[in-house]
NUFI-535965 format. One line per field, with one value per residue: residue in one letter; residue number from 0; x, y, z of N, C-alpha, C, O, CB in turn. Coordinates in steps of 0.02 Angstrom, whole numbers, always signed. Each point is the difference from the previous one (the first is absolute). Glycine has a CB too. Layout:
// NUFI-535965
kedo [A,...]
gudren [NUM,...]
n_px [X,...]
n_py [Y,...]
n_pz [Z,...]
ca_px [X,...]
ca_py [Y,...]
ca_pz [Z,...]
c_px [X,...]
c_py [Y,...]
c_pz [Z,...]
o_px [X,...]
o_py [Y,...]
o_pz [Z,...]
cb_px [X,...]
cb_py [Y,...]
cb_pz [Z,...]
// end
This chain:
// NUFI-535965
kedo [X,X,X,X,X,X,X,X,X,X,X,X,X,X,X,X,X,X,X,X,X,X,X,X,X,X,X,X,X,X,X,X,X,X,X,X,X,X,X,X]
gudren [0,1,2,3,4,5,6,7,8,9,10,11,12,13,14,15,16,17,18,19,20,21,22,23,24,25,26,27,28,29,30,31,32,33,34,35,36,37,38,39]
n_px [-8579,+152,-31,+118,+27,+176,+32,+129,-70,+51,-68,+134,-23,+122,+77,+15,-24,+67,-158,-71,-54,-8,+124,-53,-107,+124,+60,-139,-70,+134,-18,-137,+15,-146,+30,+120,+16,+84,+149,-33]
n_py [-239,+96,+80,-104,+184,-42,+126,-23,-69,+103,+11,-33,+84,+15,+28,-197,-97,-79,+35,+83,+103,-149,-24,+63,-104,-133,+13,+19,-141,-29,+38,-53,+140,-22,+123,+54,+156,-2,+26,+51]
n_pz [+4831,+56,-111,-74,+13,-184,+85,-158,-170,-125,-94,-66,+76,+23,-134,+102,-81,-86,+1,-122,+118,-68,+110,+106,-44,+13,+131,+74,-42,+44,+159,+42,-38,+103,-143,-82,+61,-127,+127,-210]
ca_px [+50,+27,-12,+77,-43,+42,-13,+44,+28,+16,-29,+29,-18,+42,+69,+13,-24,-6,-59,-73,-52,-36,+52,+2,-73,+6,+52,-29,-51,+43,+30,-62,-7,-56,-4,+61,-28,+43,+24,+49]
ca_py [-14,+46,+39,+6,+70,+53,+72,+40,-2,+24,-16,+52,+81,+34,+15,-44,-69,-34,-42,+22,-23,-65,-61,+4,-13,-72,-39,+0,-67,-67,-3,+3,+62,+20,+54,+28,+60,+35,+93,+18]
ca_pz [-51,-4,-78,-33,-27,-21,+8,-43,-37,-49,-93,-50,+19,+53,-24,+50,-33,-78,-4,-23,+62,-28,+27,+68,+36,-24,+61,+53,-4,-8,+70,+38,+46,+26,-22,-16,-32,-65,+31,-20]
c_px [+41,-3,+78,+1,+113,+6,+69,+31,+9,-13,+51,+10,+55,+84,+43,-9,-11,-61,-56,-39,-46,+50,+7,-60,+18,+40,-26,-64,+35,+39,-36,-19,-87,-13,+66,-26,+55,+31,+49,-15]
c_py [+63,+14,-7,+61,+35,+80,+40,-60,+45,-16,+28,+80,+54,+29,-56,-67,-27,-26,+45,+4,-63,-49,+1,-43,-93,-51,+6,-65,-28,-19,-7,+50,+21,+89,+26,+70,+17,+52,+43,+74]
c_pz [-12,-78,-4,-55,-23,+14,-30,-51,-74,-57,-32,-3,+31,-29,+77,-13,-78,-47,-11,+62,-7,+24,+40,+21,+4,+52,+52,+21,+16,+59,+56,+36,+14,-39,-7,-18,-26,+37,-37,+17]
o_px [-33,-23,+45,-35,+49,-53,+11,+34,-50,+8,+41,+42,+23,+36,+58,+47,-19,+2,-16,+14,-22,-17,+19,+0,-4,-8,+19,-14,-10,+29,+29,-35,-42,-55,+46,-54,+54,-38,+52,+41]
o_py [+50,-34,-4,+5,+17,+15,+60,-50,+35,-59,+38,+41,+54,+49,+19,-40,+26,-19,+40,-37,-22,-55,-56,-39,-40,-56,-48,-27,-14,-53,-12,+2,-18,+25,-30,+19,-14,+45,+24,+44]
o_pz [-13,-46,+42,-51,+33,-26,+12,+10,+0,-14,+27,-19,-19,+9,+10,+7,-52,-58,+44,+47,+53,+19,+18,+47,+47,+23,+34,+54,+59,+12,+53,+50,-42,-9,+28,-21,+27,+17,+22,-14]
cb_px [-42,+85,-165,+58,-240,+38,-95,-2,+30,+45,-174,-85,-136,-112,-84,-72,-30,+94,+61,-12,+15,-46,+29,+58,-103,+8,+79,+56,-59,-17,+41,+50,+173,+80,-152,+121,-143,-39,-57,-11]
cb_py [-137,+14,+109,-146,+17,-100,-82,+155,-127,+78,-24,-129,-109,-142,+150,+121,-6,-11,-128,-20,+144,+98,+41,+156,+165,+108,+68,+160,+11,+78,+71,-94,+67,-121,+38,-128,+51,-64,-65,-143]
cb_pz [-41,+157,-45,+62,+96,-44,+103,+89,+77,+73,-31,-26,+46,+85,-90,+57,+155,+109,+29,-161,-32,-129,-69,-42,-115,-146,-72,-80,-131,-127,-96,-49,-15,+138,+13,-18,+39,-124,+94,-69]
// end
């Protein structure tokens, strides 16, 4: 089974993104992601 894997995205943090890391996490559930990673 292939993996569905984010490897860039942005939080509030960064000053790049609009999304909490809890919202990231959330959008990443809702998308089926296999995993994601935060690159602020």
């Amino acid at each position: 089974m292939p993996l569905k894997i984010d490897l860039h995205c942005h939080s509030f943090f960064s000053g790049d993104g609009v999304s909490s890391p809890e919202q990231l996490i959330e959008a990443a559930r809702a998308k089926g992601l296999s995993g994601f990673a935060i690159t602020d």
